[in-house]
N, CA, C and O atoms as CSV, one atom per row, in Angstrom:
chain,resi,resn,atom,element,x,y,z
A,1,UNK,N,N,0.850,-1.189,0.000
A,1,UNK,CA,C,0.000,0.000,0.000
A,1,UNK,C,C,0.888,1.243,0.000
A,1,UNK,O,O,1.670,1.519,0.910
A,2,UNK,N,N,0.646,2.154,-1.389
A,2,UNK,CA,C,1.089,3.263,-0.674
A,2,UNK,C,C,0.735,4.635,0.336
A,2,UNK,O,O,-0.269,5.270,0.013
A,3,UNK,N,N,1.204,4.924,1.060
A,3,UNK,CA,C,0.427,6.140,1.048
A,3,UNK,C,C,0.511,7.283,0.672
A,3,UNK,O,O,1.553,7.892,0.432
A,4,UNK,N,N,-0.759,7.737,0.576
A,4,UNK,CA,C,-1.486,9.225,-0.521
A,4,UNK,C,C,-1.571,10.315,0.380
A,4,UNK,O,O,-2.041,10.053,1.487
A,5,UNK,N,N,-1.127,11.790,0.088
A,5,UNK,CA,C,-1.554,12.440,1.174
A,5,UNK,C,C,-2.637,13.455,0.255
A,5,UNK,O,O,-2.239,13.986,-0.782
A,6,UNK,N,N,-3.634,13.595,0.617
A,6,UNK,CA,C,-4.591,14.112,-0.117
A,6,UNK,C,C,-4.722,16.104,0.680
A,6,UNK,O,O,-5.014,16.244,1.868
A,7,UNK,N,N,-4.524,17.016,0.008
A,7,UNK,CA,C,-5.170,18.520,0.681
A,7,UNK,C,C,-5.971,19.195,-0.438
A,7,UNK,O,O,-6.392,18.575,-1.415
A,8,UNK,N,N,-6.121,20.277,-0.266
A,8,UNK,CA,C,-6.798,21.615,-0.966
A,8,UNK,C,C,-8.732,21.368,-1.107
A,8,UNK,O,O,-9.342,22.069,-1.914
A,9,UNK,N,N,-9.413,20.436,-0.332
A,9,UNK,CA,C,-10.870,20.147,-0.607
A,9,UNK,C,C,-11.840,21.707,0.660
A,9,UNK,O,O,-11.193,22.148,1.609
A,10,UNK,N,N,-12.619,21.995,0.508
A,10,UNK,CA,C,-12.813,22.719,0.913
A,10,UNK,C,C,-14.072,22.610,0.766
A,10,UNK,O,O,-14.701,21.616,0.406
A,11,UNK,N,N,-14.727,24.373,1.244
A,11,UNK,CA,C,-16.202,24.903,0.739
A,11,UNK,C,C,-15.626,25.895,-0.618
A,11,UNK,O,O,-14.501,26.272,-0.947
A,12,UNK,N,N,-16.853,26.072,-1.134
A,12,UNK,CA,C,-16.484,26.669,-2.361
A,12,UNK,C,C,-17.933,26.979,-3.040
A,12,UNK,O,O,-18.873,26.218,-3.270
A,13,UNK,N,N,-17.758,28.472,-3.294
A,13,UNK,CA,C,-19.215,28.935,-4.022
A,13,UNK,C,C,-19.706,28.480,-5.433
A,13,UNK,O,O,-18.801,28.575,-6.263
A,14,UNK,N,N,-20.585,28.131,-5.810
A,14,UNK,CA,C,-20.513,27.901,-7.131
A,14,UNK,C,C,-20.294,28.848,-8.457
A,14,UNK,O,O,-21.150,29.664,-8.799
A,15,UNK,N,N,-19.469,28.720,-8.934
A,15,UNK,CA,C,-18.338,29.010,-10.222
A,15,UNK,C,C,-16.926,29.445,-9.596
A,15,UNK,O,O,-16.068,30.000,-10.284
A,16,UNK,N,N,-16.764,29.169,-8.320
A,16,UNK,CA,C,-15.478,29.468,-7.501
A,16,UNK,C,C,-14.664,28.288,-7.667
A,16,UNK,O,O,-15.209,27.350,-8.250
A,17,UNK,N,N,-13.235,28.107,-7.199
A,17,UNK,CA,C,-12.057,27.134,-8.023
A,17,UNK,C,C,-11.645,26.774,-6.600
A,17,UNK,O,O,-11.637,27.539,-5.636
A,18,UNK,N,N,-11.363,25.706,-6.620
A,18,UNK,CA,C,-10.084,24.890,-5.440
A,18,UNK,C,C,-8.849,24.103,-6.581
A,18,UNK,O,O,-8.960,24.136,-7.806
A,19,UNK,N,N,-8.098,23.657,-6.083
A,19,UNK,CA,C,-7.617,22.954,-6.414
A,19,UNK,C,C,-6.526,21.839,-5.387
A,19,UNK,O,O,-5.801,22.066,-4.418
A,20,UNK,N,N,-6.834,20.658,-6.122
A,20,UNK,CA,C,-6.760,19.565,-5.545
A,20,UNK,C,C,-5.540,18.876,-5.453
A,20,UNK,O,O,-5.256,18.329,-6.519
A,21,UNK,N,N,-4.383,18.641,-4.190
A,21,UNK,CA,C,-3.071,17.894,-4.271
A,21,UNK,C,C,-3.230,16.405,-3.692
A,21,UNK,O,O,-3.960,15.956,-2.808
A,22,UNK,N,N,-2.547,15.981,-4.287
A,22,UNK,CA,C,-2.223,14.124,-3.783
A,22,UNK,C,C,-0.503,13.977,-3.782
A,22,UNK,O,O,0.116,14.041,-4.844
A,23,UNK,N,N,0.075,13.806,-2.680
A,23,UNK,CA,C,1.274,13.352,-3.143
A,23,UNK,C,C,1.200,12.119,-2.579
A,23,UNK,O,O,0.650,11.785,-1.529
A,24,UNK,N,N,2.045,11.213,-3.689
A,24,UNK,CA,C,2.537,9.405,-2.990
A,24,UNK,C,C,3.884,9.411,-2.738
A,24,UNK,O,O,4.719,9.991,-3.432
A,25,UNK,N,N,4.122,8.709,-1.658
A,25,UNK,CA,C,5.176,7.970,-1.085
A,25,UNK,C,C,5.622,6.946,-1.442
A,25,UNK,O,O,4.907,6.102,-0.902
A,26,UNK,N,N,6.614,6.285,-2.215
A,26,UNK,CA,C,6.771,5.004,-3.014
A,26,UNK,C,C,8.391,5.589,-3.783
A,26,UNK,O,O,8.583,6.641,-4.392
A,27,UNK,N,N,9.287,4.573,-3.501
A,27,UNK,CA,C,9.937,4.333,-4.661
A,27,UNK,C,C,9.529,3.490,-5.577
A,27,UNK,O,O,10.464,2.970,-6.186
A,28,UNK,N,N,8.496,3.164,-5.898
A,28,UNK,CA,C,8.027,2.431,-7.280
A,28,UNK,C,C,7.594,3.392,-7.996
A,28,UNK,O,O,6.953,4.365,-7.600
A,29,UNK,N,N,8.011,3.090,-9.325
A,29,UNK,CA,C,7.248,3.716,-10.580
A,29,UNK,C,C,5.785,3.982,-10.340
A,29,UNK,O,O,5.109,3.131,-9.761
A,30,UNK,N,N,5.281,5.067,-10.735
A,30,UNK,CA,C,3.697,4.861,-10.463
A,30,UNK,C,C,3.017,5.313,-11.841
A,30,UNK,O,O,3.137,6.487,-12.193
A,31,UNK,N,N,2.427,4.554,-12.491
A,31,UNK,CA,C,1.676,4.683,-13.479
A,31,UNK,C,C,0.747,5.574,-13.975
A,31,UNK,O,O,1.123,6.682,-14.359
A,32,UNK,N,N,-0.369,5.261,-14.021
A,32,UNK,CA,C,-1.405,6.509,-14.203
A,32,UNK,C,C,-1.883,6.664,-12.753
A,32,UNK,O,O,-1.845,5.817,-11.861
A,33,UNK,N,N,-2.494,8.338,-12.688
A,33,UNK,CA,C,-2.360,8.737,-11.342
A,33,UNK,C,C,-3.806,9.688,-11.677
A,33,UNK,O,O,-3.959,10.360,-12.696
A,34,UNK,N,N,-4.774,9.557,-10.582
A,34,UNK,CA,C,-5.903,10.015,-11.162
A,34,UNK,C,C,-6.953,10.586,-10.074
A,34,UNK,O,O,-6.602,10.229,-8.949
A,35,UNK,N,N,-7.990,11.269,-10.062
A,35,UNK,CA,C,-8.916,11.783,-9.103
A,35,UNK,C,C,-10.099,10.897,-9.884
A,35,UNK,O,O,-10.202,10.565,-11.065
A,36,UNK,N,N,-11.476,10.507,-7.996
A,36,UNK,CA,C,-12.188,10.180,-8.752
A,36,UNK,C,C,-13.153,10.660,-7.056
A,36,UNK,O,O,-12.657,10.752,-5.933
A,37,UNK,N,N,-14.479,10.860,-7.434
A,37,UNK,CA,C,-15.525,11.400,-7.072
A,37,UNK,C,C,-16.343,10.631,-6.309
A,37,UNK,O,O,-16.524,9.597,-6.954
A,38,UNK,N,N,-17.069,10.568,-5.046
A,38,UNK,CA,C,-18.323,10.067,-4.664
A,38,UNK,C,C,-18.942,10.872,-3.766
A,38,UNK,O,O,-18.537,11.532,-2.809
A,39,UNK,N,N,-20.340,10.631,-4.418
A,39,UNK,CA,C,-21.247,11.911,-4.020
A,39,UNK,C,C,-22.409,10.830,-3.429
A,39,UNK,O,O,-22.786,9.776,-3.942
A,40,UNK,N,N,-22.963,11.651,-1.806
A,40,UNK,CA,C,-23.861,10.823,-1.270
A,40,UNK,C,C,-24.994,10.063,-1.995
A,40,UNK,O,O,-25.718,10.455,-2.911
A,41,UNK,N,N,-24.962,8.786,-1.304
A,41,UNK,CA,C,-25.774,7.909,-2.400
A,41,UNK,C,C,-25.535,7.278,-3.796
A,41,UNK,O,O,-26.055,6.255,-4.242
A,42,UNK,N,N,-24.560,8.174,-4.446
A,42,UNK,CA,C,-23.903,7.064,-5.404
A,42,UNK,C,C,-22.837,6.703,-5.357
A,42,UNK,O,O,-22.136,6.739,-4.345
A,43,UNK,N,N,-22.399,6.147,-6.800
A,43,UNK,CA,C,-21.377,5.252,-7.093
A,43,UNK,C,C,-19.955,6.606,-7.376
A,43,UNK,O,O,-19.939,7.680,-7.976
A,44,UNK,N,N,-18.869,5.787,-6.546
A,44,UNK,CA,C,-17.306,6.527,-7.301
A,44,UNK,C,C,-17.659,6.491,-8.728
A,44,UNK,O,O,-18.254,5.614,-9.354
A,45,UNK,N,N,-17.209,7.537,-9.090
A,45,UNK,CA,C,-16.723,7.579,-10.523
A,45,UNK,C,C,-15.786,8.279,-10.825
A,45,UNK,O,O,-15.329,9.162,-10.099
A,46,UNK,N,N,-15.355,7.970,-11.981
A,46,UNK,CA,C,-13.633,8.629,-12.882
A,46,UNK,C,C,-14.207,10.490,-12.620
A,46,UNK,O,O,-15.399,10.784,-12.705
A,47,UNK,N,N,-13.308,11.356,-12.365
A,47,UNK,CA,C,-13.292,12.513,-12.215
A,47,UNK,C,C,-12.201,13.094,-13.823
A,47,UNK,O,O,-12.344,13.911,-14.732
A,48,UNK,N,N,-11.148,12.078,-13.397
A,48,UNK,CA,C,-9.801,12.780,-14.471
A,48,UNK,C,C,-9.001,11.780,-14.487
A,48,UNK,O,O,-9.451,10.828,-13.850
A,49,UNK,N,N,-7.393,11.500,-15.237
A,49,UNK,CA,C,-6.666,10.366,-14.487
A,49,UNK,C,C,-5.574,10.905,-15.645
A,49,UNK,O,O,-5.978,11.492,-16.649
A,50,UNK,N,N,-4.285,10.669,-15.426
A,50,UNK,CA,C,-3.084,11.170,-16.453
A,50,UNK,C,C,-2.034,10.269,-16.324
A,50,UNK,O,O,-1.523,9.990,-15.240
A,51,UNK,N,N,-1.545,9.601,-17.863
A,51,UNK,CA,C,-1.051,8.400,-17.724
A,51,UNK,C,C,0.447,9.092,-17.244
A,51,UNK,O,O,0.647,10.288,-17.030
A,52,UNK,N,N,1.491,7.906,-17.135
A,52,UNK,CA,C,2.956,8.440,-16.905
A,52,UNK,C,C,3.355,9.287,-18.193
A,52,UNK,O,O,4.480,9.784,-18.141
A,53,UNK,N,N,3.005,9.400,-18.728
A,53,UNK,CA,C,3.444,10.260,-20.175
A,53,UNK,C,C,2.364,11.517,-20.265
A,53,UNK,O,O,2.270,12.328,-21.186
A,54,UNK,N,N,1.915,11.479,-19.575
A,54,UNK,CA,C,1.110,13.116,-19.705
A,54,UNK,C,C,-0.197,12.638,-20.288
A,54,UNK,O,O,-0.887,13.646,-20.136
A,55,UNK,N,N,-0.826,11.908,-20.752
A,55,UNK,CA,C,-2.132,11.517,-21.129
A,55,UNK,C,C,-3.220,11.874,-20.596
A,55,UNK,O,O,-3.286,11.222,-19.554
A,56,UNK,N,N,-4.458,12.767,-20.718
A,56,UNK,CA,C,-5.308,12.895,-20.045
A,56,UNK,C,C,-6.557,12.319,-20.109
A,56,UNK,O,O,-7.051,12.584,-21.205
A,57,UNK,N,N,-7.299,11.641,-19.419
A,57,UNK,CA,C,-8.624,11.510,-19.698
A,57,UNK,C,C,-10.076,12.357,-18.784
A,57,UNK,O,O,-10.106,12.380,-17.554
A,58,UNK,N,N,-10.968,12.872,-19.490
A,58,UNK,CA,C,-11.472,13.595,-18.018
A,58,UNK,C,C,-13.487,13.082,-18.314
A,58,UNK,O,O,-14.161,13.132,-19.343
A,59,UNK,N,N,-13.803,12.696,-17.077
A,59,UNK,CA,C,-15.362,12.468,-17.257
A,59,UNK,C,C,-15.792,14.118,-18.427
A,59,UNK,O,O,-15.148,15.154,-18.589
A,60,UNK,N,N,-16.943,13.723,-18.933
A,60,UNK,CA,C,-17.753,14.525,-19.856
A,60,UNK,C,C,-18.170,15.667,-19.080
A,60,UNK,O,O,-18.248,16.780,-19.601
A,61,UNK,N,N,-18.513,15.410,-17.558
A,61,UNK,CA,C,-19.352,16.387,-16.617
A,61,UNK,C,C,-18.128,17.301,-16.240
A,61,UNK,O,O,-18.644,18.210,-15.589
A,62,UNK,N,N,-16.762,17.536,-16.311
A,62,UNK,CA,C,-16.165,18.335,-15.704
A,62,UNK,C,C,-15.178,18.413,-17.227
A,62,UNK,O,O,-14.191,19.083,-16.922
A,63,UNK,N,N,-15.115,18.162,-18.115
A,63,UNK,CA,C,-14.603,19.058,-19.132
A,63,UNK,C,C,-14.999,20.227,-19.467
A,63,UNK,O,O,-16.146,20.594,-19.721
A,64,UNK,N,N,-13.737,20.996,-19.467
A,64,UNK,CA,C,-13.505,22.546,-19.698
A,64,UNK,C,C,-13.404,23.042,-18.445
A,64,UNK,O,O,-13.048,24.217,-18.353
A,65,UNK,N,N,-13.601,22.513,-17.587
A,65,UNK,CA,C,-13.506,23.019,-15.827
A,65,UNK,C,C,-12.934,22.899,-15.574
A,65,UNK,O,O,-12.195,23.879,-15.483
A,66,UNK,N,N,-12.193,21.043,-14.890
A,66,UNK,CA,C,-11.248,20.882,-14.456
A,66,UNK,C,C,-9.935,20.453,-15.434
A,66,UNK,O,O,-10.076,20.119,-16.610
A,67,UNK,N,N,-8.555,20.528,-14.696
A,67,UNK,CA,C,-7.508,20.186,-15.371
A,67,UNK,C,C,-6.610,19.366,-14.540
A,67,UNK,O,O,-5.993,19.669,-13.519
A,68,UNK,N,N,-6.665,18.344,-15.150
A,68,UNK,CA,C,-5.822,17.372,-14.286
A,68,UNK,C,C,-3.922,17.751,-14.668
A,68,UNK,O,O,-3.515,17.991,-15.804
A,69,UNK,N,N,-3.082,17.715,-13.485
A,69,UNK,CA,C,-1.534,17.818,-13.955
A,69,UNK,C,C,-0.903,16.661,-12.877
A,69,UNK,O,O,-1.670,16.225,-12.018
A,70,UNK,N,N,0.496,16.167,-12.928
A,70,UNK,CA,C,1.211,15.700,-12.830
A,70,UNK,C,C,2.695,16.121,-12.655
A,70,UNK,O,O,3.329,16.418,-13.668
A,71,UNK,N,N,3.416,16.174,-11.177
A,71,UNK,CA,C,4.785,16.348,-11.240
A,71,UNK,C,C,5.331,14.798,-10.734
A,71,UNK,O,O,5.360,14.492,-9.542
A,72,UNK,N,N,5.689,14.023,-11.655
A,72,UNK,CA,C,6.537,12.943,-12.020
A,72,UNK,C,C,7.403,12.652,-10.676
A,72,UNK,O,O,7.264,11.757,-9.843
A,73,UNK,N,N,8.354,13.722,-10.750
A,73,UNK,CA,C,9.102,13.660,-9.720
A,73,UNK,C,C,8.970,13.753,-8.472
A,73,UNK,O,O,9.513,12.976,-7.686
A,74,UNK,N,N,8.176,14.789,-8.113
A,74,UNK,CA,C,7.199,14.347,-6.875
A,74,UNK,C,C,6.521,13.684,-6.511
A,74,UNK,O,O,5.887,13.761,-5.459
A,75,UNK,N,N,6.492,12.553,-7.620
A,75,UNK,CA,C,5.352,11.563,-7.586
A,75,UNK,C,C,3.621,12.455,-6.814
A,75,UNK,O,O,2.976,12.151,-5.811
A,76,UNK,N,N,3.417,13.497,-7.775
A,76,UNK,CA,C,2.292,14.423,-7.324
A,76,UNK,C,C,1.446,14.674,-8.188
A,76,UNK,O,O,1.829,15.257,-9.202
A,77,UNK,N,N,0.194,14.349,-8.059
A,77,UNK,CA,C,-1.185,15.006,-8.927
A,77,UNK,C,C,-1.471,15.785,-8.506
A,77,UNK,O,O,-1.127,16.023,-7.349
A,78,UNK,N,N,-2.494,16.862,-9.420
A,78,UNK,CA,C,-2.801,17.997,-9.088
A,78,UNK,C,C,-4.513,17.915,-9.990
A,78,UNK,O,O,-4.723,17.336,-11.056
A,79,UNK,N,N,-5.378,18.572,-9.272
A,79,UNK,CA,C,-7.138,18.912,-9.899
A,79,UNK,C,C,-7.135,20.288,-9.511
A,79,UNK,O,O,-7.100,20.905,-8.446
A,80,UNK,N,N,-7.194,20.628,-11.007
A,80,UNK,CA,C,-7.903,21.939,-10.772
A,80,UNK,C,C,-8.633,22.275,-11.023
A,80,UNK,O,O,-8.917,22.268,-12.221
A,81,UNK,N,N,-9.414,22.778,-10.158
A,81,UNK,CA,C,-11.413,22.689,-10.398
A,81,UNK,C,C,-11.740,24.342,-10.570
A,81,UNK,O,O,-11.585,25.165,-9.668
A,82,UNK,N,N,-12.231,24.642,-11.948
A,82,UNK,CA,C,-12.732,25.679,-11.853
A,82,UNK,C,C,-14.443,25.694,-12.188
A,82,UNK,O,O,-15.132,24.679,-12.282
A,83,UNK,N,N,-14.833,26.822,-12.309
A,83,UNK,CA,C,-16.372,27.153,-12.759
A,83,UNK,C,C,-17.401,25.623,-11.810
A,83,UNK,O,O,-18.242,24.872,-12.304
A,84,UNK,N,N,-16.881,25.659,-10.420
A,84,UNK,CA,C,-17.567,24.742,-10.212
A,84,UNK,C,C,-18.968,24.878,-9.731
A,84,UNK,O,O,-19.566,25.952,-9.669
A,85,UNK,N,N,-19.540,23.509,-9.334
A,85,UNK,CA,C,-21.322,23.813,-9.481
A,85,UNK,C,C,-21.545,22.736,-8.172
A,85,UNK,O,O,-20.860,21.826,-7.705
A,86,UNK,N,N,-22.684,23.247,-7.880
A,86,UNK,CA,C,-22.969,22.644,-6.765
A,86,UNK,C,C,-23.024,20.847,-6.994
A,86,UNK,O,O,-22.689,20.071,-6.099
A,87,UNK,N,N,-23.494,20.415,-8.318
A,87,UNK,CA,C,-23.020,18.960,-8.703
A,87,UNK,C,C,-21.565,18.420,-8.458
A,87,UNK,O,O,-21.294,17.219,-8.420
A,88,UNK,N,N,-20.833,19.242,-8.329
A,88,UNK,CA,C,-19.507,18.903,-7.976
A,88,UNK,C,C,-18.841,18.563,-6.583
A,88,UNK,O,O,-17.662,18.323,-6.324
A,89,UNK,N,N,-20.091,18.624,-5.665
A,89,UNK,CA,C,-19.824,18.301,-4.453
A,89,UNK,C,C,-19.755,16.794,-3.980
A,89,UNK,O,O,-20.723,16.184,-4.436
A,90,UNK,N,N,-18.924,15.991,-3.212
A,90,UNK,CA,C,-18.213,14.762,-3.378
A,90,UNK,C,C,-17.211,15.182,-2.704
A,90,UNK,O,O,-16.756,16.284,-2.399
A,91,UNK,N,N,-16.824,13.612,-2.443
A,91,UNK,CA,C,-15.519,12.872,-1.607
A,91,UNK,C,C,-14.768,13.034,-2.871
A,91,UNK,O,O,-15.352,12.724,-3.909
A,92,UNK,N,N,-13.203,13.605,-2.945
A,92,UNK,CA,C,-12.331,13.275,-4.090
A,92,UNK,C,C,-11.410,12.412,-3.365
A,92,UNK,O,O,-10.958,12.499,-2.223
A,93,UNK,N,N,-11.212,11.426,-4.437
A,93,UNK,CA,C,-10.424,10.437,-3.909
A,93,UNK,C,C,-9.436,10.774,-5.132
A,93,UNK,O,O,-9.698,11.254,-6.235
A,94,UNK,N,N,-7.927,10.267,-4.441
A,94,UNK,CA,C,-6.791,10.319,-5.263
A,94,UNK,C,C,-6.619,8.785,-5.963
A,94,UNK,O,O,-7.028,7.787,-5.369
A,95,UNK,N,N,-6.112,8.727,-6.997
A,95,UNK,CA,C,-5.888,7.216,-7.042
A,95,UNK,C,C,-4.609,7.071,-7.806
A,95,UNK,O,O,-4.511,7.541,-8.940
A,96,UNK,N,N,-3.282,6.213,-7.015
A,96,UNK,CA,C,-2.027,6.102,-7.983
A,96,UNK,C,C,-1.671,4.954,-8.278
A,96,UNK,O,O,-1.187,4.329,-7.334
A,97,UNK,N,N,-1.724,4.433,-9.237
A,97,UNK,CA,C,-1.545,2.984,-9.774
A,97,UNK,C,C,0.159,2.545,-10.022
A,97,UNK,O,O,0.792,2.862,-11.030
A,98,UNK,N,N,0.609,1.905,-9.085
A,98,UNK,CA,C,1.892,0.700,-9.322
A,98,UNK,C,C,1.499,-0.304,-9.452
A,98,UNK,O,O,0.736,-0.337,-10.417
A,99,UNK,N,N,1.652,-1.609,-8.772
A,99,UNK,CA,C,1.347,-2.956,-9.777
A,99,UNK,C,C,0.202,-3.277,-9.063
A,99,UNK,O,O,-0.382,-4.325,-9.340
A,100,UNK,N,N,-0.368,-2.279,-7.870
A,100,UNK,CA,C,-1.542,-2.495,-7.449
A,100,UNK,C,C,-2.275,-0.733,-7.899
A,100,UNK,O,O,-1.688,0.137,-8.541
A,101,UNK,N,N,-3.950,-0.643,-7.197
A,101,UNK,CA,C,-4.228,0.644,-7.517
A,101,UNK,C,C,-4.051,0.995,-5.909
A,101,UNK,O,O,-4.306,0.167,-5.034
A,102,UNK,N,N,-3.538,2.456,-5.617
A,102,UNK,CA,C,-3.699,2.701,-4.154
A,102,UNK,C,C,-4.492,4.018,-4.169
A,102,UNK,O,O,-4.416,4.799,-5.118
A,103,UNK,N,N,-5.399,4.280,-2.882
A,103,UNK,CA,C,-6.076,5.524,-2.709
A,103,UNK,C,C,-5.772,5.890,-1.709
A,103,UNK,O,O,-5.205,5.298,-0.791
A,104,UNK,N,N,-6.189,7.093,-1.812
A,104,UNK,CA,C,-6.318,7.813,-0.922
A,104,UNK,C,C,-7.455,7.930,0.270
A,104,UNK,O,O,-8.522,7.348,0.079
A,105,UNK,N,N,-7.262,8.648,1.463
A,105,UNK,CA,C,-8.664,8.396,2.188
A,105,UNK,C,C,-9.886,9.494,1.603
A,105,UNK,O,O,-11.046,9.179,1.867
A,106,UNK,N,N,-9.672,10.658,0.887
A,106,UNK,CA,C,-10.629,11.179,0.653
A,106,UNK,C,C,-10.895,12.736,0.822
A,106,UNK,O,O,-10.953,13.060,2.008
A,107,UNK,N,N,-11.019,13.476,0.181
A,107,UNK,CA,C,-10.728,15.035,0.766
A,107,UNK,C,C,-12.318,15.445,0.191
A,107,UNK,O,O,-12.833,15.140,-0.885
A,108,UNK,N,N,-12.834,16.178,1.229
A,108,UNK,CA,C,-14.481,16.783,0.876
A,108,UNK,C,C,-14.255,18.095,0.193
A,108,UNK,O,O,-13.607,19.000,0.719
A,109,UNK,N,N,-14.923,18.195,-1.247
A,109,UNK,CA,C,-15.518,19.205,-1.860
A,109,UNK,C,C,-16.749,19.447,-1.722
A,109,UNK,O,O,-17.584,18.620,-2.088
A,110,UNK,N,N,-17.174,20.895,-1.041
A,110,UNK,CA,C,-18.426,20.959,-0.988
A,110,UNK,C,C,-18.775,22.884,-2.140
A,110,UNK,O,O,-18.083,23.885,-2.327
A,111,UNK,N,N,-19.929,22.529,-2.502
A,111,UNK,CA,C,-20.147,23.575,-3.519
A,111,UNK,C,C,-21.483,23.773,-3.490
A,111,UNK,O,O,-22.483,23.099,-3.740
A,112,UNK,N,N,-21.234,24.922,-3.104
A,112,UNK,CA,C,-22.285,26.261,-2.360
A,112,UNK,C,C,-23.455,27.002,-3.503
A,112,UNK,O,O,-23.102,27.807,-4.366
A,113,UNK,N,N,-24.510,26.664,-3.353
A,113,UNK,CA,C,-25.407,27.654,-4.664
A,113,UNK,C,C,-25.345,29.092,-4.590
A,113,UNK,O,O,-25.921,29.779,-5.433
């Protein structure tokens, strides 16, 4: 297991910005490294995720908002959430993949009408 240190979740008005850090602890390579969402009553889902080569993928509901980045060497992700909406409120979970997937415990975004 590694561990994730997850900060930056907050309150936040809607169309107001946070942005989101994960750093991992690991001398292992870590693969794709990614944020993902759960909002009371449903299911986690993919938020963003960026392979070791800079690759991005981002759910449909937060394109053009958020921007997922990556410092390699810090073994560090980064979400940056702008124009957000009160739908955007959720547990963000970090997620960094070596030959297992590891998470994080969870940082609360909450978004204010």
């Amino acid at each position: 297991q590694v561990p994730l240190v997850e900060s930056g979740g907050g309150l936040a008005q809607a169309g107001g910005s946070l942005r989101l850090s994960c750093a991992a602890s690991t001398i292992f390579t870590i693969n794709d490294m990614g944020w993902y969402r759960q909002a009371p009553g449903k299911q986690r889902e993919l938020v963003a995720i960026i392979t070791e080569s800079g690759t991005t993928r981002y759910a449909d509901s937060v394109k053009g908002r958020f921007t997922i980045s990556r410092d390699s060497a810090k073994n560090t992700v980064y979400l940056q959430m702008n124009s957000l909406k009160p739908e955007d409120t959720a547990v963000y979970y970090c997620m960094a993949e070596t030959i297992y997937e590891n998470w994080g415990q969870g940082t609360q975004v909450t978004v204010s009408s």
